[in-house]
Each structure stands twice: as structure tokens, then as C-alpha cells.
GUZA-635380 format. One record per residue (C-alpha): x, y, z; residue in one letter. Coordinates in steps of 0.05 Angstrom, whole numbers, plus 32768, in hexadecimal, padded with zeros to 4 digits. Last residue first. Example, Ala and Ser with C-alpha at 12.3 -4.5 7.8 and 13.67 -1.06 7.14 Angstrom:
% residues 2
81117FEB808Fs 80F67FA6809Ca 
END
This chain:
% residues 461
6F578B177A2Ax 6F718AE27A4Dx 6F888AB77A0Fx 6FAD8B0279F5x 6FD68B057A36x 6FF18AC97A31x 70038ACA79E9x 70268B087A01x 70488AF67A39x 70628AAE7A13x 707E8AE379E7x 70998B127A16x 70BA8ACD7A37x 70DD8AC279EFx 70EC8B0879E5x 711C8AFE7A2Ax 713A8ABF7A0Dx 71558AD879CAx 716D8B1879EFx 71948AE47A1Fx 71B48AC379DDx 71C88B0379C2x 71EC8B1F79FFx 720F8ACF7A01x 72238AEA79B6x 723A8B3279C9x 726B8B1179FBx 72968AFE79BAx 72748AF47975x 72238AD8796Cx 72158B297957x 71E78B577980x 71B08B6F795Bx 71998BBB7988x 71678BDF7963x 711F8BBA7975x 70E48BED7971x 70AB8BE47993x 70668C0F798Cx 707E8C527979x 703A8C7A7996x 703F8C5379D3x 70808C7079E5x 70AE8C3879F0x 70BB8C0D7A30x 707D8BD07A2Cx 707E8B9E7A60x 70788B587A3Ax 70A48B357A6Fx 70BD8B567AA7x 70FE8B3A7AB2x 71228B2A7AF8x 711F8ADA7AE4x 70D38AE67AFFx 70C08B2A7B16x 70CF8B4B7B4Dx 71158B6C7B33x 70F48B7D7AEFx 70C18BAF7B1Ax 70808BB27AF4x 70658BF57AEFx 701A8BF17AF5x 70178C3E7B0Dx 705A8C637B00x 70318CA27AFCx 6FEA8C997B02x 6FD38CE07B04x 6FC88CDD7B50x 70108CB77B58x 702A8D007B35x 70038D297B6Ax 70228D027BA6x 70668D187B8Bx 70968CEB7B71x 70808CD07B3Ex 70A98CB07B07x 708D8CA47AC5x 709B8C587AA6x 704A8C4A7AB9x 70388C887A93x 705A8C767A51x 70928CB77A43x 70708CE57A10x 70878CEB79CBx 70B98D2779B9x 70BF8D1C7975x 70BE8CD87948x 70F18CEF7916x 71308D067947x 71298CCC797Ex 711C8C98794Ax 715D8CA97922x 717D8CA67966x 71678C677970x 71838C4F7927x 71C48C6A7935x 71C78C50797Ax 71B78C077962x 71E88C08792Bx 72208C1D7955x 720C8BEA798Bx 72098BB5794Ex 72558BC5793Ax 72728B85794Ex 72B28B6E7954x 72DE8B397987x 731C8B5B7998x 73668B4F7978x 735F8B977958x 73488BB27993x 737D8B8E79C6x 73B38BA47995x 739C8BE57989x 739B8BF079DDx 73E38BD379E6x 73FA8BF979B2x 73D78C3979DBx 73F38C217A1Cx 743B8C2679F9x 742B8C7379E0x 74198C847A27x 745F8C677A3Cx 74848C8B7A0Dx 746C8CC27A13x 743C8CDC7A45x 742D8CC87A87x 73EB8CD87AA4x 73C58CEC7A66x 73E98CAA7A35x 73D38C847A72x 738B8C9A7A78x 73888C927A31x 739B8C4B7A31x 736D8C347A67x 73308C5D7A3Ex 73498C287A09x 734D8BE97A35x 73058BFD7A52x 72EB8C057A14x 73018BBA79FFx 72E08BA37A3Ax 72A58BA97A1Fx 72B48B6D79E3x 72778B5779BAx 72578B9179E2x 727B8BC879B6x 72AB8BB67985x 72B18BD97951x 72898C237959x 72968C1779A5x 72E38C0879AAx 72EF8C2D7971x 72D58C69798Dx 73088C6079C7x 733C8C557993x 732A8C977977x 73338CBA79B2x 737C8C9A79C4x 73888CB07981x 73848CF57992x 73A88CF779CFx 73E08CD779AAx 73E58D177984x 73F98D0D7946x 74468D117935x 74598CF178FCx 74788CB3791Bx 742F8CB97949x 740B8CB37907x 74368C8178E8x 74448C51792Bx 73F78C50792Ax 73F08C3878EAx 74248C0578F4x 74038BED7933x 73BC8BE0790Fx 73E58BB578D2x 73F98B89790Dx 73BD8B85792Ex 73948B6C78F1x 73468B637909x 73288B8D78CDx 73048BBB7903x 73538BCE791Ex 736C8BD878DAx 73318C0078BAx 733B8C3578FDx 73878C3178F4x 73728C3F78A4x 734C8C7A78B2x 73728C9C78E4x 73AE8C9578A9x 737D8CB07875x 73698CE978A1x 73A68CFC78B2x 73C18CF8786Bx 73878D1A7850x 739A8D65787Bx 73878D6C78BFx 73CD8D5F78E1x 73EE8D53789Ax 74188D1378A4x 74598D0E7879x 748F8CE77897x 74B78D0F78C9x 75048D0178AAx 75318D0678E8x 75708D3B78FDx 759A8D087900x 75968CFC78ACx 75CA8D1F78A0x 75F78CFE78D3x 75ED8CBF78C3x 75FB8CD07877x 76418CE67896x 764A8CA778C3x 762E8C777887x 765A8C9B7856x 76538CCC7823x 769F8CD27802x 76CC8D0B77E6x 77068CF577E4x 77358D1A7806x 771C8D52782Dx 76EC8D53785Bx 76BF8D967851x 76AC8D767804x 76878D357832x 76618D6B7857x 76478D98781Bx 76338D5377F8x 760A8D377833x 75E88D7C7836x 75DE8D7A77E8x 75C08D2C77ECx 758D8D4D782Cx 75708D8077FCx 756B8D4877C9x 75448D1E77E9x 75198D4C7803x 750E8D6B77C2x 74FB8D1F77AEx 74C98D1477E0x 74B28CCB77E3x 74C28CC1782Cx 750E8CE47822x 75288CBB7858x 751C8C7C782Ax 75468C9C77F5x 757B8CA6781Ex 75888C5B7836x 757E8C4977EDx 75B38C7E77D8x 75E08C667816x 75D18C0F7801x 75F78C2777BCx 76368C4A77D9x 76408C9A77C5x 76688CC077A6x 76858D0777A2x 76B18D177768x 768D8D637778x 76888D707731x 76528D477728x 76228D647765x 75E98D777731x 75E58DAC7701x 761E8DA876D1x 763F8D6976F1x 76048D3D76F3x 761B8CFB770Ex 76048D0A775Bx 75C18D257741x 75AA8CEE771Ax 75C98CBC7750x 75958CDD777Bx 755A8CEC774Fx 755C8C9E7741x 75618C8E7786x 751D8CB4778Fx 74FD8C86775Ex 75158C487778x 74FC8C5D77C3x 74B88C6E779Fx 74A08CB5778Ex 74608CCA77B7x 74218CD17782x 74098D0D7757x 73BC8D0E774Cx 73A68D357714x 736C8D65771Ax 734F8D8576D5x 73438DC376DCx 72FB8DF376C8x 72CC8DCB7701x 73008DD37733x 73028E1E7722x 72B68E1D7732x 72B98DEA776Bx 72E88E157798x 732C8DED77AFx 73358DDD77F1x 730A8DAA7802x 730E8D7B77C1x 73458D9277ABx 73648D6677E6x 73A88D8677FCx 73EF8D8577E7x 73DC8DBC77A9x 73F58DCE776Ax 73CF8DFD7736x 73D18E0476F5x 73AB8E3376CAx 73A88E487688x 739D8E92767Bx 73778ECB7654x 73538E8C763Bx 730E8EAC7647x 72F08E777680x 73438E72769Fx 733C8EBE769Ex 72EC8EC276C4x 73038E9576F4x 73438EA57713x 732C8ED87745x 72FB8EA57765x 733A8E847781x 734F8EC477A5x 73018ECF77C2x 73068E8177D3x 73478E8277FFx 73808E7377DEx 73AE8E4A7805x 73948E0977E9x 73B68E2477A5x 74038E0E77CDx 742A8E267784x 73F88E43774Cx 74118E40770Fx 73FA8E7776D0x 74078E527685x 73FF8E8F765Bx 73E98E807617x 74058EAA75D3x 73EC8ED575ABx 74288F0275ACx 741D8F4875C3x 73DB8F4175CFx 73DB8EF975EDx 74168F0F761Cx 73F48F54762Fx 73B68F2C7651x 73EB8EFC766Fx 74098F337692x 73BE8F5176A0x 73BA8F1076BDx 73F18F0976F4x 73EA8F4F7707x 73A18F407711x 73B88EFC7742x 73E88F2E7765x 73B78F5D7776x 73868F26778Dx 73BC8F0C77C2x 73FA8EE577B9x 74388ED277EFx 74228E877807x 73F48E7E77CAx 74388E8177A9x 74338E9D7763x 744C8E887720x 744F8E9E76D7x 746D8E7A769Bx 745F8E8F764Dx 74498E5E7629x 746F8E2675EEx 74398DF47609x 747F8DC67612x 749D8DF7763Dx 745C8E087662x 744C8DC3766Cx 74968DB87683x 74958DEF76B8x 744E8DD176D2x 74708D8A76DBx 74AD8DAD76FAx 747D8DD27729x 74518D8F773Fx 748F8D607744x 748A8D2F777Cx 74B38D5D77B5x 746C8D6477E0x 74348D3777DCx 73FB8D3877A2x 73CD8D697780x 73D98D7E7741x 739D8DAE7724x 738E8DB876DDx 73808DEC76ABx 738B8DD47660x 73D48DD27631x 73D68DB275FCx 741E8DAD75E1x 74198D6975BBx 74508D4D75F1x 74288D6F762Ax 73E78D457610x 74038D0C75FCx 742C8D087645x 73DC8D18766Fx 73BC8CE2763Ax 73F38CA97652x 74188C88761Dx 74588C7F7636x 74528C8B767Fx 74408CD47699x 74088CD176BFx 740A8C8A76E0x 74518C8F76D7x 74568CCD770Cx 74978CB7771Bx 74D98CDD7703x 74DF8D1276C7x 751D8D18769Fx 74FF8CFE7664x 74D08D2A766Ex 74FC8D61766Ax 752A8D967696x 751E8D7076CAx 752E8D967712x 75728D8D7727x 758B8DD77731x 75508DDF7760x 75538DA0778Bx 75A28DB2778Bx 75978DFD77A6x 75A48E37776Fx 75E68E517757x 75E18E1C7714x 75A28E4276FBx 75628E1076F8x 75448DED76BCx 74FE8E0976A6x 75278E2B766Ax 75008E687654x 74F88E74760Cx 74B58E607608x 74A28E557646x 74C08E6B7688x 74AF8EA076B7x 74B58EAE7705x 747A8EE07723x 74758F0F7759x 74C48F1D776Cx 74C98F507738x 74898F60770Cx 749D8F5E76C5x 74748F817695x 746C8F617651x 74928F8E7619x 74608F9E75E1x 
END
């Protein structure tokens, strides 16, 4: 039995499908490895040796998930599983698919095992898309073999992917190409003169390809989208045809934005390692995280936030004024914008970074606040109640209050502040580093005179 062919649903290769490209397609296209061999980076999963290369070279094929960065191979890598598993190909876009699609998909690969026995390898491009109905369609075929499936995805698995289908694939991680391993897909394509830009006699100078490849940011489609412009442009001007500096130049005007999800892991790793930077005490590696995120287009407005948390989770009273410096810079980036607001925050990283640290306010707060939510609603002492009606000072309010401001060095030693019920709690350790130490060293004095109080107070009684 004929399989059915759904037009413009699904693309197939397998057995007796070539995964390489047809010569009228784009370069990035045309150029995609026809073989291992052909395959670059990923050497951590496909290196000599490596369980994930025995297992496409033996032909077993299981459900798995490749999630990594754009332009780093996660469709060519499925194509060649397929071609190697000897099963038929079938694709959707989580961009374009629904649920009717995803049935089409497996009563095709229902037919395929009848009619031949064999596996149906079924990739899912952008997965993350899915939502959870969609992904639950999958299921029950991957659980009785009707299909194998593969599914790529830029974001965390983790989050986006449903824990039953996670639990039935295997995720591989697929990392950024290098600058070495980009310029190899370059020179690859400008020698190849059946599907690459061979035949154009076009050429290119050494420090160009590197120049390129660094554009790229680790994305080889990118890399080769922008080699094929470059190509086009140096065929328009006659002669021979040569990239150079002016023309590459001019490719590459239009800018490269480095890749920074806004909301996705790279965000949050970036945030993440600013944050790191600045408690870590390194200013410089502080102000290259923050020239990536605003490079790849945060919102400075954001940042400006975070440094303010910074300034309390990190810092706090070893430094105060190191709040002030980063509510400063958020004022300015507010009032006037880039570049000057970006400026004030450098300025404001720096200081941070640079800054005394201590984290014992964030301690303290947590652990009062864990006090505030377990203990209840306890009542406010009597003589710490204000009164002021003449009924309140009947019912003692604010009777025996001691006033710190009449007492000796303007502290009231051993006057109790907590709910009698807690007895006292201390939360607050200030660290020997920055202003936070002379804090410390005045604590150390003030428990001294409740102390003496106390011993006091216990020989009168």
C-alpha cells in the first residue's frame, strides 16, 4: 500500500531519501551534511567513540529531544538518524501544526509499518511551541512504537516540555559552534561547486572568513545566509569575483544581535552571571555581562532593578551607600535614556562590584520573616503600644516605656522589643567588612550594657 502524502504538512527522507538539499534551494539549505563525516561541532556527542555516534552508526534509533541554540544542527542531525535508521522521514513545525496534523502524521506512520515494517522517525521543529494538549498527543505512539520521536527545541526542556514525553526521550544538549568551527562551514561551502558557492570562482582572504565567522555568534545558518549575500554581491561586480573588507563591511552593516532570549535561559543565565560577577568582587567580568545583555537588547530598565537588589542582597550595610549609587543610576537611565543612562549603569556595576560585601541584612530579613509567618499574629508588648486616647493610658498602654533618648549613651539597656511569647531572637550578624564592621562593633557594645542590665537586675531581685 501506497503511503499518503500530505502536501505542504510533512517533508520525508529515509530510506531512499537523500537528507542533502536540492541545488535551487538557499545556500544554508543546499549545504547541509549529507554525512557524519560531514557534520561540524557537537564533539561531545558525536566524537569518535561517543554512545550518541555508536548508536546512529549501528542504526538504533530511540526518542530524544535536542535542545540547543539556533543554526547548530538539530534537523540535519535528525535527517541523518533517519538515514542511517534506514526510516521513513516526517516533520512538522510546531509553528504551523495542530492535533490534526500530529494524527495525520501517525496514521502515515501507522500505514508505513503495515505496508513495510519499517520505523517512522517523526521530527518535531521549535517542540516548545506545543502546548501540553499537542504534546500529550504524542504519547500513546512513541509508548507503542507506531513512531520514534525527535524533537528540537531552543528552550529549556525542562519548562517547556511535558514530563511524560520527557520521561519517554532522551534530551541531548547541542552547544554553540566555535569561531573555528563556523570557518570550517565557510570554506566548506565556498569550495563546493555542486552545492556550495564553487562555481562562483569567488574567494575569499583568510582574516574575512574569521571576521565572518565571529558575526555568525556560533550559528552556522547564519553564517552561511550572510556568505551567500556576500557571494550574490561580489558576482554583481564583475571581474573577479572577490569578498573584500568594503563588501564584507557592507554585509555585515546591518549588525549581528547576539543571542539573548528576553525570558528564555539565556536571559536568565546572563542576569545570573552579572549578579555572580558583582557578589564575586570582579568589575571587569561584571561590565562584560552587562555590555551582553544590553548588546542584546534588554531593557536597561530592567537591570537597573536588579542592580538595586544587588545592592541589598550583596552588600547591604557593609556598604549603604552602594543603594544609593544604584537607585542614582536608575533615575538617570529614567530621565535620560541611552546612552547616558546606560553609562550611569557601568558606573553603578562598577561601584557594586568594587563594594565592600555582605549578605547578613538578607539573611536577617529572611529569617524575620520566617518568624513573622510561623509564630502568628502575637500581640504587640503593652509598654511598646501607643496610646493615644485617655482610655488606652487606663489600660496601661505605653506604661514603663523607657525612652532611649533619656537614657544613658541614648540606649535603653535590657528593655525588651519582641512579643513576650518569642522571647529574643537575634537575626541581624553583621560581618567585620566595610561600615558593616564598626555596625558590628557597636552591636558588640550595646549587648554588653544589656548584660551588665541584666546581672543587675537579677542581684536586686
Amino acid at each position: 500500500m501506497a503511503n499518503p502524502v500530505y502536501p505542504g504538512l510533512f517533508d520525508e527522507a529515509g530510506a531512499g531519501h537523500p537528507v542533502e538539499s536540492t541545488s535551487a534551494g538557499p545556500l544554508a539549505d543546499r549545504m547541509r551534511p549529507a554525512t557524519l563525516a560531514e557534520f561540524v561541532g557537537q564533539e561531545h556527542l558525536l566524537g569518535e567513540g561517543k554512545p550518541l555516534r555508536r548508536l546512529i552508526e549501528a542504526g538504533t534509533v530511540h526518542s530524544m529531544i535536542f535542545w540547543g541554540p539556533p543554526g547548530t544542527g538539530k534537523t540535519t542531525l535528525a535527517r541523518l538518524i533517519a538515514r542511517h535508521a534506514k526510516a521513513q522521514f516526517l516533520t512538522l513545525s510546531a509553528v504551523l501544526a495542530g492535533v490534526k496534523d500530529i494524527r495525520a502524521a501517525v496514521e502515515q506512520a501507522r500505514l508505513h509499518k503495515q505496508a513495510s515494517g519499517g520505523d517512522t522517525i517523526l521530527f518535531v521543529d521549535e517542540v516548545h511551541r506545543f502546548n501540553k494538549v499537542q504534546q500529550d498527543a504524542f504519547l500513546p505512539h512513541v509508548e507503542d512504537g507506531t513512531l520514534l520521536f525527535i524533537g528540537a527545541t531552543t528552550e529549556n526542556p525542562s519548562f517547556e516540555v511535558i514530563g511524560a514525553l520527557l520521561s519517554r526521550a532522551r534530551v541531548y544538549v547541542l552547544k554553540s559552534l566555535t569561531s573555528d568551527d563556523i570557518e570550517r562551514v565557510i570554506r566548506h561551502a565556498l569550495a563546493d561547486g555542486e552545492r556550495g558557492a564553487g562555481q562562483s570562482g569567488v574567494v575569499m582572504a583568510d582574516d574575512l572568513i574569521t571576521m565572518l565567522a565571529e558575526a555568525a555568534d556560533g550559528d552556522a545558518r547564519r553564517a552561511l545566509n550572510l556568505l551567500e549575500v556576500a557571494v550574490a554581491l561580489a558576482e554583481e561586480g564583475g571581474g573577479k569575483a572577490r569578498i573584500d573588507e568594503e563588501l564584507l563591511g557592507m554585509v555585515l552593516s546591518g549588525g549581528t544581535p547576539r543571542r539573548f532570549d528576553k525570558g528564555g535561559d539565556n536571559f536568565y543565565d546572563q542576569i545570573s552571571a552579572l549578579h555572580k560577577s558583582i557578589r564575586g568582587s570582579a568589575p571587569d567580568a561584571s561590565l562584560y555581562w552587562l555590555a551582553r545583555m544590553l548588546d542584546g537588547g534588554c531593557d536597561p530598565l530592567y537591570i537597573a532593578r536588579r542592580l538595586v537588589r544587588v545592592a541589598s542582597e550583596d552588600i547591604g550595610t557593609a556598604d549603604p551607600r552602594a543603594l544609593t549609587t544604584a537607585l542614582d543610576a536608575w533615575n538617570v537611565q529614567v530621565r535620560l535614556g541611552s546612552p547616558e543612562g546606560e553609562l550611569a549603569l557601568g558606573q553603578a556595576v562598577v561601584y557594586l562590584a568594587c563594594a565592600a560585601k555582605s549578605d547578613a541584612v538578607y539573611k536577617a530579613f529572611g529569617a524575620a520573616m520566617g518568624d513573622a509567618k510561623a509564630q502568628g499574629s502575637l500581640e504587640v508588648p503593652v509598654h511598646l503600644r501607643n496610646a493615644p486616647t485617655r482610655l488606652m493610658e487606663k489600660l496601661g498602654h505605653g506604661r514603663d516605656y523607657r525612652h532611649a533618648h533619656d537614657e544613658p549613651e541614648g540606649y535603653a539597656a535590657g528593655e525588651r522589643y519582641f512579643p513576650e511569647q518569642m522571647g529574643e531572637r537575634r537575626y541581624y550578624s553583621p560581618s567585620d567588612r566595610g561600615i558593616e564592621g564598626r555596625i558590628a562593633e557597636k552591636l558588640a557594645r550595646l549587648r554588653a550594657l544589656d548584660k551588665a542590665h541584666d546581672q543587675d537586675d537579677g542581684e536586686e531581685k
